[in-house]
N, C-alpha and C positions, 0 to 999 in steps of 0.2 A: 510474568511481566505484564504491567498494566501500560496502556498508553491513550493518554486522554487531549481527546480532539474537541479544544476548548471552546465554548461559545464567545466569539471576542469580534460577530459581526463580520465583517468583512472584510475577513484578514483570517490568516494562521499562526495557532499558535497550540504546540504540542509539546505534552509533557511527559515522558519514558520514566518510568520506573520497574526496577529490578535487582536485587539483589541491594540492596537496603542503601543504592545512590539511587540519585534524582539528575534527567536531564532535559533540558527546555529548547526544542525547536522554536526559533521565531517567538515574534509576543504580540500581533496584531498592533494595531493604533493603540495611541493614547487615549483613553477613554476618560470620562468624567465618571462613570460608575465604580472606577476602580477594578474592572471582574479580573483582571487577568491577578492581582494584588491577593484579591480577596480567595482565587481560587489555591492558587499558591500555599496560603496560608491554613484556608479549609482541610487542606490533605495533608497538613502537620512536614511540610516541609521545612526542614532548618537549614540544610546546604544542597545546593546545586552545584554538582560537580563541574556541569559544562552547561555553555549557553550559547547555542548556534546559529547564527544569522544564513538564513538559505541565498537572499540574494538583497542587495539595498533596496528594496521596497520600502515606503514607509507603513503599509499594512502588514510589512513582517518584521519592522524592528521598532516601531512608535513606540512601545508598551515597556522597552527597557529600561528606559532610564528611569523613570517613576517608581519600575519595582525595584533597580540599583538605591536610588533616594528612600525606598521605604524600610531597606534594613529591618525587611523581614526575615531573610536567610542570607547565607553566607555566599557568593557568587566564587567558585575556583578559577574559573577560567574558560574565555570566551574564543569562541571560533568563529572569524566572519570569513567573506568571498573577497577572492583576491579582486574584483571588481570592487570598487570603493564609488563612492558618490559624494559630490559637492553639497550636497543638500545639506543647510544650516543644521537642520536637527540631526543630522545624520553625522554631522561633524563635529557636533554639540555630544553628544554619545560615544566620538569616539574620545574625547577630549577628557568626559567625564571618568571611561572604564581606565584613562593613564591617573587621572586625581587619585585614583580607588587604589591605586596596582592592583587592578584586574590582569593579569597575563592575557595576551591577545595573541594568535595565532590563525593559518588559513589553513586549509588543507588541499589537492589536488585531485586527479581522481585517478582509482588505484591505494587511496590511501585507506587506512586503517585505523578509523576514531579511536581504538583502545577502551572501548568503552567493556563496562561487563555483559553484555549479551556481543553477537557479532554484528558488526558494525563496518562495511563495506562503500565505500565512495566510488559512485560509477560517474559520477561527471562533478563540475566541469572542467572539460580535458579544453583547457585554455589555448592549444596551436590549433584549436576548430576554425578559429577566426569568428565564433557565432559572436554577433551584437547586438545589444541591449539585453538588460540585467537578468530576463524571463529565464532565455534560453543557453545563460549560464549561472542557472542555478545549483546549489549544489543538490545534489542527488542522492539517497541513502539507502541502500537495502538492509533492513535490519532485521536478524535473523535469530529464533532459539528454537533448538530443535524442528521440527520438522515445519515448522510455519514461520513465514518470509513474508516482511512487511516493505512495500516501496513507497519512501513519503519523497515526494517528488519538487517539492518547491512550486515552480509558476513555470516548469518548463515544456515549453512549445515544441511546434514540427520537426527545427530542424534537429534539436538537441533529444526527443524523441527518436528520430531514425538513428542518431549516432549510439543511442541505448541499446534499440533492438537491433542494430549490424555487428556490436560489440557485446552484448553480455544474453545471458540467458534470464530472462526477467520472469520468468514461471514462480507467480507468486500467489497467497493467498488475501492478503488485506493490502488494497490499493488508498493511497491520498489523493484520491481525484485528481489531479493539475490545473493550475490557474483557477479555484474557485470553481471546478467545472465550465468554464469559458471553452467553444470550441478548439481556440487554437491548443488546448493542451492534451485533448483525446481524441483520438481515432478506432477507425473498425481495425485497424491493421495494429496499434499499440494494444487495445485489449487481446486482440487475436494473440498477442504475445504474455503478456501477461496473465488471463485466465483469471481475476481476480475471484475469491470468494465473497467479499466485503470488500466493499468501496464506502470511503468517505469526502464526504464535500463538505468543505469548511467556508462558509459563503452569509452574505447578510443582506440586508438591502440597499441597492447598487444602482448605477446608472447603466451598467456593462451589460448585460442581460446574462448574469452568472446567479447560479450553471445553466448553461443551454438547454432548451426541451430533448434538441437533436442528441447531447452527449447521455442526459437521462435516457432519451432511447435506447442510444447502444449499448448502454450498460443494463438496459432493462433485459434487449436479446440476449446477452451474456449471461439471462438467468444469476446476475450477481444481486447479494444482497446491498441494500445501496442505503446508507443514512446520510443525514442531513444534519449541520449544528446551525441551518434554518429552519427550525421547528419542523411541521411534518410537511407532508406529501403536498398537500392545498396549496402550499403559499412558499414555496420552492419559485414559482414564476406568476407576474400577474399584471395582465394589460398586455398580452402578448410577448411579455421576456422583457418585462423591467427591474428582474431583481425578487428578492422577497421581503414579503411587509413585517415580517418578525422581525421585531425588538425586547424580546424576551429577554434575552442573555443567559436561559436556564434550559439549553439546550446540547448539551456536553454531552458528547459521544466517549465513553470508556469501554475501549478492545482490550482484552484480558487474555492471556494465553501460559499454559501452561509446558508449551512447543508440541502437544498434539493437538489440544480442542480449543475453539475458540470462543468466549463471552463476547455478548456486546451487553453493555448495560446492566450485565450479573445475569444474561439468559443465554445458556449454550446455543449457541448459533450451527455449531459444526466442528465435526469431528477425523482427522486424519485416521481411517481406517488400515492404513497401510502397514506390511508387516516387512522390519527390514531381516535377512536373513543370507548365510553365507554366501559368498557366491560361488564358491567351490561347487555348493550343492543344487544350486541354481540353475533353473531350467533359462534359457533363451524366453523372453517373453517382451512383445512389441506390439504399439498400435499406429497405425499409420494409414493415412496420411495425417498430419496435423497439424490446422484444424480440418477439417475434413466435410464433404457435403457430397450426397449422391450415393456414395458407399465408404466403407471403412474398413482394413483389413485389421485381421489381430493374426500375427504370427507366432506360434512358439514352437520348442524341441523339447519333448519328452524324453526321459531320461530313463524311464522302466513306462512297462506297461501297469497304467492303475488310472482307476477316475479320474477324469478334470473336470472342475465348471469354472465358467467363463460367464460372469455377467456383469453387466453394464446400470450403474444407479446413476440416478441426478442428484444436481448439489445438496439437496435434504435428506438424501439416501434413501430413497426410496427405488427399485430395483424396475428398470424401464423396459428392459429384454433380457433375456436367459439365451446368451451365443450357444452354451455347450455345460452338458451334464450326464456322460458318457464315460464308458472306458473308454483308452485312445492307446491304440501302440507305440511301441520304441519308434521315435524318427520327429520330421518335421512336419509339421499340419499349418495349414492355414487356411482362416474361415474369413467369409465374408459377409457385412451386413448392409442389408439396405437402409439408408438413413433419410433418402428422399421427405418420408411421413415425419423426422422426428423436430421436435421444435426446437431452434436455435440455444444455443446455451453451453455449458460448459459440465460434462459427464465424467463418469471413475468406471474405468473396466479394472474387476478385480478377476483375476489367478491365480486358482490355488488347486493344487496336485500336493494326496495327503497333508502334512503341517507347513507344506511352502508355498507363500501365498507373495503377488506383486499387485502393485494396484496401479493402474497409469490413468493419467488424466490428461485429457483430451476436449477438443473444441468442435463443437460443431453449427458451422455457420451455413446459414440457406439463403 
């Protein structure tokens, strides 16, 4: 599954492919370059099966009608937010997808896109009462094999907390929120989430997106963090006006196979994890989580034979050695001191003979 987090400025717009459909989150503004047109075109797209509007922004839906008018591919069928907007061009699009018979549909959340990989709708749960367009955007977890993607739209604090009170959001490639704008991350939403890779789909602005502050917390997270604002320099400038990239050749492509992850065509990271019966399955836990001061790992051995028990960070490289011991029939529990360890996001792997668990875990200081 590839999914390309397009350079369209300052706005979002993402394009999923997988199993031989195309589908397009958002399309940024209307540009005079035509990139969102041209990229479309470049990756030999002939139909789009679905075309999803996150929320009436006009940096998330400017860019449709143009590529509707350019009959370059075939459009199936458009998904927008049950929130609708007056805005002329926004009504001028929706005017245009009835000229076309584009089919037009909303979804809720709980729903299920039907798309070919898994494709899970966690918001917006409309009796929230949340207002303004942000924080009823719609929400995706999308999923193949063992790696879980959250492309979040523009959504903010409150429709955040409604995420993490209601879903387990333990993922590995994040879509920043809002441009990386404060109101759309928190130490308490990564804490949840654990991202491996973050992306921030951002240009230059008047908003001061992404924040230095959200760059922080994603720095402590030890996540890897790209930018379709060119590189690290010009992310912010003048104290948080945005960035001065006007390149537009700056497209981020996550590649996944549902164990390991590309970004760009360079393995990023790799799900070492072994899944295996649970019949035969030893008890094995890490807790607290995210965790600061100490950390316990729990398990039950099921015969007397070796165990190790170590702990790698996100590059895999192996940080402390808990245990490499024989251990008898029964429960054990070890405890580490994490005071010394630096913020971020770690894999305790277990493995007793061919049975191996791997959990991941947060540790914030």
């Amino acid at each position: 599954m590839k999914v390309h987090f397009i350079d369209v400025r300052q706005g979002d717009a993402i394009l999923i492919q997988y199993g031989g459909e195309n589908y397009l989150i958002d399309s940024g503004k209307n540009l005079s370059s035509d990139k969102l047109i041209n990229y479309i075109d470049s990756v030999g797209v002939m139909v789009l099966e679905c075309c999803l509007i996150t929320h009436p922004d006009f940096d998330h839906y400017g860019e449709f009608e143009d590529l509707i008018e350019s009959g370059i591919c075939t459009i199936n069928k458009f998904i927008v937010n049950k929130d609708t907007s007056y805005n002329v061009t926004y009504q001028t699009l929706m005017d245009l997808l009835y000229t076309e018979n584009i089919p037009v549909d909303s979804v809720d959340f709980q729903d299920d896109l039907e798309w070919t990989m898994t494709t899970d709708i966690l918001s917006p749960d409309y009796t929230n009462g949340f207002t303004g367009n942000n924080d009823n955007s719609i929400v995706i977890k999308l999923s193949l094999g063992e790696i879980d993607f959250l492309l979040t739209g523009d959504s903010c604090e409150d429709n955040n907390q409604y995420l993490i009170d209601n879903y387990d959001l333990d993922i590995e490639v994040l879509k920043v929120s809002h441009h990386g704008g404060l109101n759309g991350t928190s130490a308490m939403f990564l804490a949840n989430t654990t991202p491996i890779i973050s992306v921030i789909s951002s240009g230059n602005n008047s908003y001061g997106h992404p924040s230095a502050e959200v760059i922080g917390l994603l720095q402590d997270m030890d996540s890897h963090i790209y930018s379709t604002a060119d590189d690290w320099n010009t992310w912010w400038i003048n104290g948080g006006n945005g960035s001065s990239d006007v390149s537009l050749n700056d497209d981020i492509i996550v590649q996944t196979d549902g164990v390991s992850i590309w970004v760009n065509e360079q393995l990023v990271w790799t799900n070492y994890s072994v899944q295996q019966d649970n019949n035969s399955a030893c008890m094995f836990e890490v807790f607290p989580n995210p965790c600061n001061g100490s950390m316990k790992v729990r398990f039950n051995s099921k015969q007397d034979t070796p165990v190790s028990i170590h702990v790698y960070d996100i590059k895999g490289k192996i940080v402390h050695h808990l245990l490499n011991n024989h251990v008898m029939f029964g429960n054990h529990e070890l405890i580490w001191n994490v005071e010394n360890i630096t913020s971020g996001i770690y894999f305790c792997k277990y493995q007793q003979g061919e049975y191996q668990r791997v959990a991941k875990f947060l540790i914030l200081q």
